[in-house]
C-alpha positions, -999 to +999 in steps of 0.1 A: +366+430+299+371+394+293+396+371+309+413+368+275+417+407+269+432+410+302+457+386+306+467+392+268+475+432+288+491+414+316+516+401+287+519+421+264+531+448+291+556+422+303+563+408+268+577+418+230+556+412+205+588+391+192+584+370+226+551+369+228+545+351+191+575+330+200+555+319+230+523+314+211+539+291+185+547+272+214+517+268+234+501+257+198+483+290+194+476+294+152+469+327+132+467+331+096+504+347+091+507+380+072+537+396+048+527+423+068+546+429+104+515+450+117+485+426+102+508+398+113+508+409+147+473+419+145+461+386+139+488+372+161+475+394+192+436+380+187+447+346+181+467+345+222+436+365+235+410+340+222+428+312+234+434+327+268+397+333+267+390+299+259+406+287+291+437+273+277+467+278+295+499+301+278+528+298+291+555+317+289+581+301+312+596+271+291+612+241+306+633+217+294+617+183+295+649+174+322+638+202+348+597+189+339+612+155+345+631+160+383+600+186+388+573+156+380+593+130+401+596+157+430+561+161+434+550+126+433+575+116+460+556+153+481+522+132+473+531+102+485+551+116+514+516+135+521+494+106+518+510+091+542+508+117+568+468+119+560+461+081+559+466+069+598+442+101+605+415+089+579+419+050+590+417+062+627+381+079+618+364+055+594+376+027+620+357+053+647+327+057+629+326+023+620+325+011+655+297+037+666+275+031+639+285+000+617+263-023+604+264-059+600+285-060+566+297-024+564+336-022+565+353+015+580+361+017+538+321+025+535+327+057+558+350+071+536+332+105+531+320+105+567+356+102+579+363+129+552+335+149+568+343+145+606+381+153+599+369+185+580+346+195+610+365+187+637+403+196+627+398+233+629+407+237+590+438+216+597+426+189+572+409+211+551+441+223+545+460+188+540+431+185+511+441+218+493+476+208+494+470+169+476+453+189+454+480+213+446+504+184+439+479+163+416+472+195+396+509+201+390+516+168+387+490+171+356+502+200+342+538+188+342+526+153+324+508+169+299+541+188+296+561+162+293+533+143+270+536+172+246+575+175+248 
């Protein structure tokens, strides 16, 4: 089975046929319509599965472009408030490496990715972890712009 057949199950188990071509209008999904409530649905039904498949997102929660808003501004002030908490530690390493093994030149900026590396290694996931989460807030801060762009 492909990831488009079974997420359009997942739905339509959850959803009306009603809801669910509300929702596809909204998420931009396009059939052919049909006179025909059964053909219409037919077509309706392959259309959401191949764009599932296709790796485009449907979704079926709407938001007001307020709550996408408060939501966006939310999760930049988490970012930043996160940054924060990560930059001393990644100073404090480059500036470390830098001093072990600089060369005449370098600045601790050019030991980015061995500060990345050392922090990974040596924090017992504990920065792995502080990685996943900035990523976590710049992918919903991208999905809630595009959102918004699309509002």
């Amino acid at each position: 089975m492909n990831k488009g057949f079974t997420s359009f199950r997942v739905l339509s188990n959850t959803h009306s046929r009603e809801h669910l071509m509300e929702h596809a209008k909204n998420n931009n999904v396009e059939w052919e319509p049909h006179y025909h409530e059964g053909v219409n649905w037919m077509r309706a039904s392959g259309a959401i599965r191949d764009h599932i498949a296709s790796g485009k997102d449907f979704d079926t929660d709407p938001m007001d472009k307020q709550t996408a808003q408060t939501m966006l501004d939310h999760y930049k002030v988490l970012r930043e408030h996160h940054k924060e908490t990560m930059i001393p530690h990644l100073r404090s390493a480059m500036s470390k490496i830098h001093a072990d093994r600089g060369t005449p030149g370098s600045t601790p900026m050019d030991y980015l990715n061995e500060a990345h590396s050392h922090l990974k290694n040596s924090g017992n996931g504990v920065w792995a972890e502080k990685l996943n989460t900035l990523s976590h807030f710049n992918t919903q801060i991208a999905k809630l712009t595009d959102k918004l762009d699309k509002a």
